[in-house]
PDB file of N, CA, C and O in Angstrom:
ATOM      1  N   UNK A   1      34.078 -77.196 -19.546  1.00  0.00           N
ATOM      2  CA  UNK A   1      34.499 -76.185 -18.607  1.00  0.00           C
ATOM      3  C   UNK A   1      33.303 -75.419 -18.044  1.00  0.00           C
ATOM      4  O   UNK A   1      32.972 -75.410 -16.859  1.00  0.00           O
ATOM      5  N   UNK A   2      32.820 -74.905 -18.848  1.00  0.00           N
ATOM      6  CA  UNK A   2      31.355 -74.191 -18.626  1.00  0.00           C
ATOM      7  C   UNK A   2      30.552 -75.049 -17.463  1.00  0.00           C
ATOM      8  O   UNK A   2      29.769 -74.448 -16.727  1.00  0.00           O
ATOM      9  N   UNK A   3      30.752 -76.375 -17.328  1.00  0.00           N
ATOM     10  CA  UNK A   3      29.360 -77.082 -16.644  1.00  0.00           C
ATOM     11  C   UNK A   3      30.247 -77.429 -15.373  1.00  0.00           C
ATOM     12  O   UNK A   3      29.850 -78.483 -14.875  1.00  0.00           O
ATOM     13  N   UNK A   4      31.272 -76.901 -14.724  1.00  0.00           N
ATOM     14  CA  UNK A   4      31.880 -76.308 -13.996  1.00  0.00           C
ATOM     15  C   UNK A   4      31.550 -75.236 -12.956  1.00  0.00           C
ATOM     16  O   UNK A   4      31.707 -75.046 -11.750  1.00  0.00           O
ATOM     17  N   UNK A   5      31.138 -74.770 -13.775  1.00  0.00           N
ATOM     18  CA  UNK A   5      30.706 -73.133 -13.542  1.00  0.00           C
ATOM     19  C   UNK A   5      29.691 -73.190 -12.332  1.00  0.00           C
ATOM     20  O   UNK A   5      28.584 -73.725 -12.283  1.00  0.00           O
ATOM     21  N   UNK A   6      30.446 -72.425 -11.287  1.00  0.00           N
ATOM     22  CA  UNK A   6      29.134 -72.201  -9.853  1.00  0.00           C
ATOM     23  C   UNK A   6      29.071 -70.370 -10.295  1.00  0.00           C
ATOM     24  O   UNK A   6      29.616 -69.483 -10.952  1.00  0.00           O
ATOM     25  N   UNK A   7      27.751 -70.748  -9.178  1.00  0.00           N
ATOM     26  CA  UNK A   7      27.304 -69.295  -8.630  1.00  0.00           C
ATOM     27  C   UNK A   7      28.481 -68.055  -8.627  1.00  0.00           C
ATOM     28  O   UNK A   7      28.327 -66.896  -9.013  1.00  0.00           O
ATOM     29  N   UNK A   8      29.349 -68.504  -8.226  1.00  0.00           N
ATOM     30  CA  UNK A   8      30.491 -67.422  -8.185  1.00  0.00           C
ATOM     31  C   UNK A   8      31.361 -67.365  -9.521  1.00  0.00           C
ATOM     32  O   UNK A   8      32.096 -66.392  -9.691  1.00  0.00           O
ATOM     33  N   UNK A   9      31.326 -67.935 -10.054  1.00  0.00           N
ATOM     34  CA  UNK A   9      31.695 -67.860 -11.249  1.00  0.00           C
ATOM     35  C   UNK A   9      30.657 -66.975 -12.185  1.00  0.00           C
ATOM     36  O   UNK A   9      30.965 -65.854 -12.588  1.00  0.00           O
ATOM     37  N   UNK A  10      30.053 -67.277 -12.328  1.00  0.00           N
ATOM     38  CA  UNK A  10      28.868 -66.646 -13.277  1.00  0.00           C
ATOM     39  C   UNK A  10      28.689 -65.002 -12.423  1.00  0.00           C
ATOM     40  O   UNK A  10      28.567 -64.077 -13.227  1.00  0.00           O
ATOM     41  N   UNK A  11      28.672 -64.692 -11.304  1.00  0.00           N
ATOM     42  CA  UNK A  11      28.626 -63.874 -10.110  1.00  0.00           C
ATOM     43  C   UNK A  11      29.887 -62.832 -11.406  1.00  0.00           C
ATOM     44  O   UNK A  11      29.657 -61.842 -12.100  1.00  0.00           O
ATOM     45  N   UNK A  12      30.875 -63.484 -11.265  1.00  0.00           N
ATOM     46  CA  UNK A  12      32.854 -62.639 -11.282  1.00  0.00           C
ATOM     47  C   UNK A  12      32.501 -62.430 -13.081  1.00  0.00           C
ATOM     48  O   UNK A  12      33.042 -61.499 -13.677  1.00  0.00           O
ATOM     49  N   UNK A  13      31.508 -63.440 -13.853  1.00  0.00           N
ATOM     50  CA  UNK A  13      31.448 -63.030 -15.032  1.00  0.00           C
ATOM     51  C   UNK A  13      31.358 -61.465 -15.096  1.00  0.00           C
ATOM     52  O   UNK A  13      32.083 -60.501 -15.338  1.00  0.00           O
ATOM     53  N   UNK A  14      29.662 -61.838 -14.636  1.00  0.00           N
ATOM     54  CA  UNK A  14      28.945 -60.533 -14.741  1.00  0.00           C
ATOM     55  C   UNK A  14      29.595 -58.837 -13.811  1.00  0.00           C
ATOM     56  O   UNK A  14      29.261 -57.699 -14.140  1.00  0.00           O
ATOM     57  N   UNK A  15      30.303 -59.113 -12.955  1.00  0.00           N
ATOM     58  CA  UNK A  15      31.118 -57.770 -12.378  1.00  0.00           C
ATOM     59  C   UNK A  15      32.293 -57.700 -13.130  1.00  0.00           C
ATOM     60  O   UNK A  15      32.804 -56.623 -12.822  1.00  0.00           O
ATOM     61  N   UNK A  16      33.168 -58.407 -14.154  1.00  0.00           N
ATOM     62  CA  UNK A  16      33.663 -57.628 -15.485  1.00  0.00           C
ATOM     63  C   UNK A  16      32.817 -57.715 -16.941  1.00  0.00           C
ATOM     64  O   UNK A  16      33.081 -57.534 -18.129  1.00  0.00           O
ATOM     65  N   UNK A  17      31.925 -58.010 -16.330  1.00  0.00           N
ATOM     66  CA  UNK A  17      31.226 -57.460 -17.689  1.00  0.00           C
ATOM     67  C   UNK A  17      30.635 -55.868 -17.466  1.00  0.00           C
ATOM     68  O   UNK A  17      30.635 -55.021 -18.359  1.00  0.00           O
ATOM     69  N   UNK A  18      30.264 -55.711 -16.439  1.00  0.00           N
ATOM     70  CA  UNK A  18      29.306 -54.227 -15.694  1.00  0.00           C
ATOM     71  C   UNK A  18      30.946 -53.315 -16.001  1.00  0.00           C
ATOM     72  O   UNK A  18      30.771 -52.370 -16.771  1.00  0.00           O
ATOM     73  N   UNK A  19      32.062 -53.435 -15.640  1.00  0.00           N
ATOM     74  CA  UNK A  19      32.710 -52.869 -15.648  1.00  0.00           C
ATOM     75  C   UNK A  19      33.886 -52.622 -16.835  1.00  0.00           C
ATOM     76  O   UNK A  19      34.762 -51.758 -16.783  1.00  0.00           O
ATOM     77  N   UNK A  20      33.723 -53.393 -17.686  1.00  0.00           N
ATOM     78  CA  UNK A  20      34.018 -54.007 -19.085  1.00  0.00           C
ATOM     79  C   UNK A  20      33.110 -52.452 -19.647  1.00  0.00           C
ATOM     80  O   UNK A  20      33.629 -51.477 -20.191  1.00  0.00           O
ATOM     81  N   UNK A  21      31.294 -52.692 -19.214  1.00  0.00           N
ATOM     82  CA  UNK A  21      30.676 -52.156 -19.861  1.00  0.00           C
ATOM     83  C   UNK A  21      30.621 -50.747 -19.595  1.00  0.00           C
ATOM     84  O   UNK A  21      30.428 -49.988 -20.545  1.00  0.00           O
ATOM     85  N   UNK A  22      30.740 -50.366 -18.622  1.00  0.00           N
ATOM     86  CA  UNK A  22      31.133 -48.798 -17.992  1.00  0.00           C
ATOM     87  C   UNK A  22      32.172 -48.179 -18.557  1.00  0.00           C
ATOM     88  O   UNK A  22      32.170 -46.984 -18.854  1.00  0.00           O
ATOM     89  N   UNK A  23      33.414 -49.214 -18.791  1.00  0.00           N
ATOM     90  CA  UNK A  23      34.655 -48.299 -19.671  1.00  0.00           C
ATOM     91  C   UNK A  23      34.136 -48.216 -20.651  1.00  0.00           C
ATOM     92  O   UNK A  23      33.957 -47.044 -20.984  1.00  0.00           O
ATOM     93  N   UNK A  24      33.511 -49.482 -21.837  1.00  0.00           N
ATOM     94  CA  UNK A  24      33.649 -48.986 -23.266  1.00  0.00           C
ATOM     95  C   UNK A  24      32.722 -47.624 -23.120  1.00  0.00           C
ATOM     96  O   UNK A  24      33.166 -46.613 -23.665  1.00  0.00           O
ATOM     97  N   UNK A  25      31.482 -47.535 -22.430  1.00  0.00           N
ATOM     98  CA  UNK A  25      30.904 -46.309 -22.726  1.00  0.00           C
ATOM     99  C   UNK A  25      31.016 -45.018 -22.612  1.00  0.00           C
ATOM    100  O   UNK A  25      30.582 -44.101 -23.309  1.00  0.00           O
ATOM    101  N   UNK A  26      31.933 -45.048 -21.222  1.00  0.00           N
ATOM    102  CA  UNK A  26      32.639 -43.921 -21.407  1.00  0.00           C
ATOM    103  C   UNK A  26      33.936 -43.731 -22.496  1.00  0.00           C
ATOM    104  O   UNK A  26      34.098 -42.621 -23.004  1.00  0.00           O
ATOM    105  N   UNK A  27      34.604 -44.550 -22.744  1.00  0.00           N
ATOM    106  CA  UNK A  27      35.545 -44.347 -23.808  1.00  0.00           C
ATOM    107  C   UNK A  27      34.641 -43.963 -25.120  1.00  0.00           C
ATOM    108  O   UNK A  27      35.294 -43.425 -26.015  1.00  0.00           O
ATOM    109  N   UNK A  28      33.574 -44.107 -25.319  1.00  0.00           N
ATOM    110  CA  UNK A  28      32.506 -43.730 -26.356  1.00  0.00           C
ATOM    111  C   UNK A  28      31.962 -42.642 -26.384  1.00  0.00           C
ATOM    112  O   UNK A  28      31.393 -42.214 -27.388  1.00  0.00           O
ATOM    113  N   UNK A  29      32.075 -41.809 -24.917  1.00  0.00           N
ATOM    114  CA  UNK A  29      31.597 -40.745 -24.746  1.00  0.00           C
ATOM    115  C   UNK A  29      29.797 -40.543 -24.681  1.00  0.00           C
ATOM    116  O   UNK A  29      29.049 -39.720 -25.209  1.00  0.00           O
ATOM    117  N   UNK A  30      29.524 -41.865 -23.654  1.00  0.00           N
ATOM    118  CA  UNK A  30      28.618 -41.881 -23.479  1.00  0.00           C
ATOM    119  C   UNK A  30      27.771 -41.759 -22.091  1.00  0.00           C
ATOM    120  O   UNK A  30      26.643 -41.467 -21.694  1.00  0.00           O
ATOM    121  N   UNK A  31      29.182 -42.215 -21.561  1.00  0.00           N
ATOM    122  CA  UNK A  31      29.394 -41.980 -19.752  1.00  0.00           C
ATOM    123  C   UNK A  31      30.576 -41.208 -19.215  1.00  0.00           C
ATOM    124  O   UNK A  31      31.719 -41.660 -19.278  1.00  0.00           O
ATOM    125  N   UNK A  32      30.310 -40.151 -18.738  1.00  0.00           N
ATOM    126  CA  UNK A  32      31.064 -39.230 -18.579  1.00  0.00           C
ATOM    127  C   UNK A  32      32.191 -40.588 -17.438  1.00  0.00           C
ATOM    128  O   UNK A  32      31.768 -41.511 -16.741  1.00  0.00           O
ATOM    129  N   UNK A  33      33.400 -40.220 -17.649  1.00  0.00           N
ATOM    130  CA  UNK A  33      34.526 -41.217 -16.564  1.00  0.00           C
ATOM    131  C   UNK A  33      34.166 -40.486 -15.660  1.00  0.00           C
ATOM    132  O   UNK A  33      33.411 -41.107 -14.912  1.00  0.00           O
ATOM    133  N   UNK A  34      34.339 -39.385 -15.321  1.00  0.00           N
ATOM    134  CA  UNK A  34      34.552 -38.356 -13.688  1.00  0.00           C
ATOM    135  C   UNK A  34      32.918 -38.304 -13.251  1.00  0.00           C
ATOM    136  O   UNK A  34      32.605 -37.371 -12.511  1.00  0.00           O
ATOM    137  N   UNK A  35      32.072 -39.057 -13.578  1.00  0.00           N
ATOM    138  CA  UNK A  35      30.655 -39.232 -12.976  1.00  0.00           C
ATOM    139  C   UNK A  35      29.947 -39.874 -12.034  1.00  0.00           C
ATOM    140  O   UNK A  35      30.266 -41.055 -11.895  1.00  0.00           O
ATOM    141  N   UNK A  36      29.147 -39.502 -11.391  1.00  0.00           N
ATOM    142  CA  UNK A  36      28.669 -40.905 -10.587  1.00  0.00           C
ATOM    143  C   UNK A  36      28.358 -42.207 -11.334  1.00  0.00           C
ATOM    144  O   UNK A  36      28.539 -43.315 -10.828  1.00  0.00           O
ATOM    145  N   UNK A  37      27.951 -42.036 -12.387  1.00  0.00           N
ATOM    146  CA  UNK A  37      26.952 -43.121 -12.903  1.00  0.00           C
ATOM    147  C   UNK A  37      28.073 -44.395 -13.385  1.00  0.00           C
ATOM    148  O   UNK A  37      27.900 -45.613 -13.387  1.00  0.00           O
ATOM    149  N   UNK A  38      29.410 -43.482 -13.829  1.00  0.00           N
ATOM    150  CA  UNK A  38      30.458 -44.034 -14.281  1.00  0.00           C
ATOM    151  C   UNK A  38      31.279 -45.213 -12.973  1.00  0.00           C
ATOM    152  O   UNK A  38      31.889 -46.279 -13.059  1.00  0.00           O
ATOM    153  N   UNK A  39      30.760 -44.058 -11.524  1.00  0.00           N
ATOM    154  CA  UNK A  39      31.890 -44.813 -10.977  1.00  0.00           C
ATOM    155  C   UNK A  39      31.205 -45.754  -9.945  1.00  0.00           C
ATOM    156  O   UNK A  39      31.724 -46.546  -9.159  1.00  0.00           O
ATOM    157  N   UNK A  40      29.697 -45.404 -10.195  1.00  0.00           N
ATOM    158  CA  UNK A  40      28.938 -46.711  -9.091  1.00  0.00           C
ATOM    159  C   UNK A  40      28.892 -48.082 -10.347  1.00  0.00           C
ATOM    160  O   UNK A  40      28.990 -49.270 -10.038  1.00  0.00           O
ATOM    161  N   UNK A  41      28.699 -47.503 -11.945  1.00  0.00           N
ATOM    162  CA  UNK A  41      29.161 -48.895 -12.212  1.00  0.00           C
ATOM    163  C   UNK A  41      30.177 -49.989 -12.051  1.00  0.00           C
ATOM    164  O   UNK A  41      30.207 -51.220 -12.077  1.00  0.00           O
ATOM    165  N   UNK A  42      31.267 -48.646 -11.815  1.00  0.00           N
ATOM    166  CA  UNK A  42      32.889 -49.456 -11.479  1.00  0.00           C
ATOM    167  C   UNK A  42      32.586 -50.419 -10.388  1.00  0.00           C
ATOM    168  O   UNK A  42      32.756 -51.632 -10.512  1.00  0.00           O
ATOM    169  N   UNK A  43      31.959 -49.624  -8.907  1.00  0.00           N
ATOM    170  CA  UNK A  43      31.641 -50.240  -7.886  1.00  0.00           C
ATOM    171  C   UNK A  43      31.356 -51.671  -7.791  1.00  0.00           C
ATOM    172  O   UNK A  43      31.993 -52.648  -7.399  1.00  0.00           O
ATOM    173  N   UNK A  44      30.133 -51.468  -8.303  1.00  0.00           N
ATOM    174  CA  UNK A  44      29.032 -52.520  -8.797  1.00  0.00           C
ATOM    175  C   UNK A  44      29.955 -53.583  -8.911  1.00  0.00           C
ATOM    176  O   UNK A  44      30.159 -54.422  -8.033  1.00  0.00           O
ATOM    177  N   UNK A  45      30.685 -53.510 -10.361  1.00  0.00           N
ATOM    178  CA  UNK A  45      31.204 -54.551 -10.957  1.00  0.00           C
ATOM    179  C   UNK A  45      32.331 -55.040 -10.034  1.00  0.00           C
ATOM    180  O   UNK A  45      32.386 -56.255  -9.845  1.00  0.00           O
ATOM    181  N   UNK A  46      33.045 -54.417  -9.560  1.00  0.00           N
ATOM    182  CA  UNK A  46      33.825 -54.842  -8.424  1.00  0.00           C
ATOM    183  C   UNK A  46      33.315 -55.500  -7.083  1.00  0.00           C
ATOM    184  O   UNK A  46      33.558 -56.484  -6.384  1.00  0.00           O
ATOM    185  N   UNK A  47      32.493 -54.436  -7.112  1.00  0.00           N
ATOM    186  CA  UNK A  47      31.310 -55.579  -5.701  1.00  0.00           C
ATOM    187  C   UNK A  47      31.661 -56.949  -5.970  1.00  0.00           C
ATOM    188  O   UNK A  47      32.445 -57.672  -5.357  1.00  0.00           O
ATOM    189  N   UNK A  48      30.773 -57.254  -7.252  1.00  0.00           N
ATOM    190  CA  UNK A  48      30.697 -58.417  -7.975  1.00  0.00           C
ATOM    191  C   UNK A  48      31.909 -59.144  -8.346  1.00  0.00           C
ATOM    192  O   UNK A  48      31.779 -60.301  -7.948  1.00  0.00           O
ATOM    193  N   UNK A  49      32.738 -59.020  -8.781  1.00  0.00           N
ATOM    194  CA  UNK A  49      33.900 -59.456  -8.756  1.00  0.00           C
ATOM    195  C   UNK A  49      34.239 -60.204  -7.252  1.00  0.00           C
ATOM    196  O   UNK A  49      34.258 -61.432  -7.171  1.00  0.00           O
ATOM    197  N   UNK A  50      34.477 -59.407  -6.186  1.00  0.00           N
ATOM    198  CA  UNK A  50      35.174 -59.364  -5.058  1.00  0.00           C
ATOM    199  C   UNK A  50      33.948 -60.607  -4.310  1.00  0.00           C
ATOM    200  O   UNK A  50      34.523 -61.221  -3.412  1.00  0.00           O
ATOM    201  N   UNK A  51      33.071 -60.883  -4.416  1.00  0.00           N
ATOM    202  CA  UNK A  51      31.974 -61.906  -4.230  1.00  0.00           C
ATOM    203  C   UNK A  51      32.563 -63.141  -4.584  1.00  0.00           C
ATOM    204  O   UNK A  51      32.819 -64.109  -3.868  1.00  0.00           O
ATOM    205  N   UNK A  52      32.767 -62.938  -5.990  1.00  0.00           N
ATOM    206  CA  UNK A  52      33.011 -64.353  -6.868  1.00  0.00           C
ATOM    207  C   UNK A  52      34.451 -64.532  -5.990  1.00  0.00           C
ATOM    208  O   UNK A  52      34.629 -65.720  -5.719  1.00  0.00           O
ATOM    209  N   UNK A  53      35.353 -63.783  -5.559  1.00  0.00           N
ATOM    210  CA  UNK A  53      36.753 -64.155  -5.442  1.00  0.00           C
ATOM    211  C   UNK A  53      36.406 -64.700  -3.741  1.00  0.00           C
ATOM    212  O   UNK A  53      37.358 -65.180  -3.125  1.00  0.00           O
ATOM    213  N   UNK A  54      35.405 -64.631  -3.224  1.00  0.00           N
ATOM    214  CA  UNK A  54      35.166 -64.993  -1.333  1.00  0.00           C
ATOM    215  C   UNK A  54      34.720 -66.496  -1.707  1.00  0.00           C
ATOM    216  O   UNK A  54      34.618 -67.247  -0.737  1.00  0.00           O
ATOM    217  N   UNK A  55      34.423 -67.073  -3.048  1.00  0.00           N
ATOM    218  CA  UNK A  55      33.871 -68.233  -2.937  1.00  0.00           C
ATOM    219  C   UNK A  55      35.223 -68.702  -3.372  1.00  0.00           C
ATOM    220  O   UNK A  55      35.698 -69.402  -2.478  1.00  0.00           O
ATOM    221  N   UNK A  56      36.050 -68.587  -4.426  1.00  0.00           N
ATOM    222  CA  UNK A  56      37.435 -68.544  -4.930  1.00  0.00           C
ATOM    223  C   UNK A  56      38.113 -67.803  -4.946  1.00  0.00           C
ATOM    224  O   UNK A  56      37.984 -66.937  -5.811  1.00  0.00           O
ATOM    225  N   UNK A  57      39.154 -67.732  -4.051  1.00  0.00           N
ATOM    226  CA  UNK A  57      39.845 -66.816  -3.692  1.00  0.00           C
ATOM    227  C   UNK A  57      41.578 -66.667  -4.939  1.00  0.00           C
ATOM    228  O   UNK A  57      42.155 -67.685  -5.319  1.00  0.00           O
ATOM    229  N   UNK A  58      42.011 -65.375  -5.293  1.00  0.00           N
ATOM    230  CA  UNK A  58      42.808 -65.451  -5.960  1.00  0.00           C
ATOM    231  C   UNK A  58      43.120 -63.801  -5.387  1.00  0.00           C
ATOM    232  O   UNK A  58      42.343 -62.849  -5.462  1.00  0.00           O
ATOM    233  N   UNK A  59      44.438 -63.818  -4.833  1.00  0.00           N
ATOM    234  CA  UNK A  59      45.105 -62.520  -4.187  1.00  0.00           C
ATOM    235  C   UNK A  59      45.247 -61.742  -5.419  1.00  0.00           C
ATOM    236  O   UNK A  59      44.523 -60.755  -5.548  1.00  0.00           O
ATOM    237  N   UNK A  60      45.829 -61.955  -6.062  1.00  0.00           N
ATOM    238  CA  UNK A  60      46.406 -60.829  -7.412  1.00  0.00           C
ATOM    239  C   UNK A  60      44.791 -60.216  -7.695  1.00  0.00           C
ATOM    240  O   UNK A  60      44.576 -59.003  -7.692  1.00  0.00           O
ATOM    241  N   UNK A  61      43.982 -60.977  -7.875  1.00  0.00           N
ATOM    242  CA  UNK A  61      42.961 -60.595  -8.280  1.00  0.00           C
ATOM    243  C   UNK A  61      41.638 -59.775  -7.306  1.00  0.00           C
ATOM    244  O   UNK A  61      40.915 -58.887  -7.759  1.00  0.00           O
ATOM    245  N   UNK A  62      41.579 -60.232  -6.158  1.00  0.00           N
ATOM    246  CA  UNK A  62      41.355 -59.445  -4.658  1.00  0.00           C
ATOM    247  C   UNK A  62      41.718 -57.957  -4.897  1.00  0.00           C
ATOM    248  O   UNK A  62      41.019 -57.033  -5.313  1.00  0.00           O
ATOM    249  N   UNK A  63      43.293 -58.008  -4.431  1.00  0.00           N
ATOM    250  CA  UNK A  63      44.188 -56.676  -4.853  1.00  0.00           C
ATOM    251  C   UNK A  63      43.300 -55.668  -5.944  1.00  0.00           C
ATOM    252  O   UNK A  63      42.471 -54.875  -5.497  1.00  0.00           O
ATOM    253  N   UNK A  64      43.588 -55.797  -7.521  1.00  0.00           N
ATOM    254  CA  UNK A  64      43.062 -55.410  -8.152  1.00  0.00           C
ATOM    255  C   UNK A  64      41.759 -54.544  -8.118  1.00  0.00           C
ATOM    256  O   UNK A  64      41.599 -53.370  -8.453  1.00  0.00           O
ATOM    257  N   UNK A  65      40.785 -55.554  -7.567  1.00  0.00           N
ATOM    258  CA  UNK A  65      39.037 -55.278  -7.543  1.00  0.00           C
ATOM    259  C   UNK A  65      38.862 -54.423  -6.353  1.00  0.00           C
ATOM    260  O   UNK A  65      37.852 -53.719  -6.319  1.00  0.00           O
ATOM    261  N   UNK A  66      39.612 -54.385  -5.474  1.00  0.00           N
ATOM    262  CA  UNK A  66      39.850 -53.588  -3.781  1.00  0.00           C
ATOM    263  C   UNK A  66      40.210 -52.407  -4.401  1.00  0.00           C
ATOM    264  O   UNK A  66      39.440 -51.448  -4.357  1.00  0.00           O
ATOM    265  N   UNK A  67      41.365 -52.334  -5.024  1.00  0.00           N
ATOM    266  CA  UNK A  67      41.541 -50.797  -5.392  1.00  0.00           C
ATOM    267  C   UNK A  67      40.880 -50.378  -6.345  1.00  0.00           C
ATOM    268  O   UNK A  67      40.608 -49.179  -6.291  1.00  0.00           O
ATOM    269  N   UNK A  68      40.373 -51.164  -7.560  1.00  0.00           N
ATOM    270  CA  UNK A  68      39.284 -50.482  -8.109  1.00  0.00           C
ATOM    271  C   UNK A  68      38.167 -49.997  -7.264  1.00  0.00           C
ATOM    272  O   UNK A  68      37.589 -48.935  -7.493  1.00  0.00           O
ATOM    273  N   UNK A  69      37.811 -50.960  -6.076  1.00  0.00           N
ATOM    274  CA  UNK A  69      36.447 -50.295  -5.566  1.00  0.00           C
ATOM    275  C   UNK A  69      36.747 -49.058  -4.696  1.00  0.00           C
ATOM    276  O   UNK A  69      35.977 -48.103  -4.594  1.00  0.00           O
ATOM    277  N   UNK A  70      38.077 -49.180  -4.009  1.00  0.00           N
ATOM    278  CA  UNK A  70      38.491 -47.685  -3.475  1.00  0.00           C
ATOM    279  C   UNK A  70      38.893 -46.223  -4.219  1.00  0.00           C
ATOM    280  O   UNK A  70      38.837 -45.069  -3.792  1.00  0.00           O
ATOM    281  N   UNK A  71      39.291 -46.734  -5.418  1.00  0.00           N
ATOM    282  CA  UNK A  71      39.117 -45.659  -6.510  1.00  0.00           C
ATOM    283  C   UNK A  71      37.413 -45.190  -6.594  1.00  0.00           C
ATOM    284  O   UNK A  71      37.091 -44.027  -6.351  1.00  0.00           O
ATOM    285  N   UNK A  72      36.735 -45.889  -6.840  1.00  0.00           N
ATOM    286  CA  UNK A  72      35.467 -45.738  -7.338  1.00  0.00           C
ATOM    287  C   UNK A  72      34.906 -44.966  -5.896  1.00  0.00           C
ATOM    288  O   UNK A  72      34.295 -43.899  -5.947  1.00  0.00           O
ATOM    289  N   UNK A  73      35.118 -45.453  -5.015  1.00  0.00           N
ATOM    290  CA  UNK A  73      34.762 -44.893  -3.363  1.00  0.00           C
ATOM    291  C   UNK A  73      35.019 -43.426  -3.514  1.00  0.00           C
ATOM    292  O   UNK A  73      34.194 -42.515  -3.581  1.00  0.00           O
ATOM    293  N   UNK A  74      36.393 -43.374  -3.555  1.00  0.00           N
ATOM    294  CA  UNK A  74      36.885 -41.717  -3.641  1.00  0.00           C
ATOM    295  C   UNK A  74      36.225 -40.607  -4.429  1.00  0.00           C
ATOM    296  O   UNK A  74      35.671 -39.590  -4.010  1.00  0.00           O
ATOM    297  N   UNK A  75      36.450 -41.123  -5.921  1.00  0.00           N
ATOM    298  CA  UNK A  75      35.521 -40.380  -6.606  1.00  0.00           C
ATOM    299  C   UNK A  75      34.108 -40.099  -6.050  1.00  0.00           C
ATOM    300  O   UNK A  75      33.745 -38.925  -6.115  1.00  0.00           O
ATOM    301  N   UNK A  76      33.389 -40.856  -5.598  1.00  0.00           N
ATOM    302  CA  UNK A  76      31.765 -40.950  -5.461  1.00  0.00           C
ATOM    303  C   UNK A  76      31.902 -39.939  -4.307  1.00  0.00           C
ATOM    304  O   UNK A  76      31.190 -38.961  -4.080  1.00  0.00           O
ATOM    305  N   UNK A  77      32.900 -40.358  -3.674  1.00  0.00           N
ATOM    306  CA  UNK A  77      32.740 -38.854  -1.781  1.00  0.00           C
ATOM    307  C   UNK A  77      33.218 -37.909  -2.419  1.00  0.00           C
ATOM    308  O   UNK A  77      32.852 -36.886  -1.839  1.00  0.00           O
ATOM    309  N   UNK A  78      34.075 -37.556  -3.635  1.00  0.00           N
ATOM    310  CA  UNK A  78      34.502 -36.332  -4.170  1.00  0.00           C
ATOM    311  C   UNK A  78      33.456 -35.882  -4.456  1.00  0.00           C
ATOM    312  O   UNK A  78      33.071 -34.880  -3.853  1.00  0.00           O
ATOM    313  N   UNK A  79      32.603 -36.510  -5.533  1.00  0.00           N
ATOM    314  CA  UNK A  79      31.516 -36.039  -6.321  1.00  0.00           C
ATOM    315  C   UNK A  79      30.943 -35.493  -4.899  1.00  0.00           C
ATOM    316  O   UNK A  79      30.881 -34.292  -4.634  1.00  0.00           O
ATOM    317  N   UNK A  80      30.504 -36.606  -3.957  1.00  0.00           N
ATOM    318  CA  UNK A  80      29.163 -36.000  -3.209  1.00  0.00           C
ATOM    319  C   UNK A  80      29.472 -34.655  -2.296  1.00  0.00           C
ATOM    320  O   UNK A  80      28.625 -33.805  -2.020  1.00  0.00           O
ATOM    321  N   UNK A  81      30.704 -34.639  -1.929  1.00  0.00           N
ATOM    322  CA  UNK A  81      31.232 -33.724  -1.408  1.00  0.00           C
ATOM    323  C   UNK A  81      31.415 -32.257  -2.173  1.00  0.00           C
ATOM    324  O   UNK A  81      31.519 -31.173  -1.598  1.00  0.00           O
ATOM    325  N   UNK A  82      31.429 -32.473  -3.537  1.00  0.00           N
ATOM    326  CA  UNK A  82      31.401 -31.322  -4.710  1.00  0.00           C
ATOM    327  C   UNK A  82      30.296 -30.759  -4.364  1.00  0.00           C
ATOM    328  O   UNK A  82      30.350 -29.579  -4.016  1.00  0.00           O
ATOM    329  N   UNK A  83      28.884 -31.528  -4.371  1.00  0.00           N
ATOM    330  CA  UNK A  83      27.714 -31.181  -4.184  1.00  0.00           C
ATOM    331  C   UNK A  83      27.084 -30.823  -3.479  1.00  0.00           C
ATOM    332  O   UNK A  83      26.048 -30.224  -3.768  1.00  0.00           O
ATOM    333  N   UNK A  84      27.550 -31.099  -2.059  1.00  0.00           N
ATOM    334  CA  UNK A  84      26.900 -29.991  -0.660  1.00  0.00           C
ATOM    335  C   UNK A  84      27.680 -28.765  -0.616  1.00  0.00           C
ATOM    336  O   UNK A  84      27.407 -27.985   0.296  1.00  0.00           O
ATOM    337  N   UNK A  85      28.503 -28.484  -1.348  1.00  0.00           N
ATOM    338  CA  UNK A  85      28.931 -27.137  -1.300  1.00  0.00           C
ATOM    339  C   UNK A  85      27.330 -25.895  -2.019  1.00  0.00           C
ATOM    340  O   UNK A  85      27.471 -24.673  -2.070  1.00  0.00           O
TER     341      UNK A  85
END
């Protein structure tokens, strides 16, 4: 299965792993959730995700990574918007 594996595959690994890795640390209390750092990793990993799914496409899974990255969007203009005040 592995020797299978393209660019986009290995691509969709690594954007749930970034985002895999962003929850456990904040669930650890190591990354604040309501943070930037928290939610450009979300980004990131969704970026990445949403890459792997343009070479293989899978809707349920599109869906998913879209609203994670628009969650992650919101927060980040909240945050930045917190901050020019």
């Amino acid at each position: 299965m592995v020797q299978d594996f393209g660019w986009a595959d290995w691509v969709g690994i690594l954007g749930a792993l970034v985002i895999a890795a962003a929850y456990f640390a904040a669930t650890r209390g190591r990354l604040p959730a309501d943070g930037v750092g928290f939610n450009l990793w979300n980004l990131l990993g969704a970026g990445l995700v949403l890459t792997s799914l343009w070479a293989r496409p899978n809707f349920g899974a599109i869906v998913i990574e879209v609203l994670w990255a628009l969650i992650a969007l919101s927060a980040l203009l909240r945050l930045w918007l917190g901050r020019r005040r």
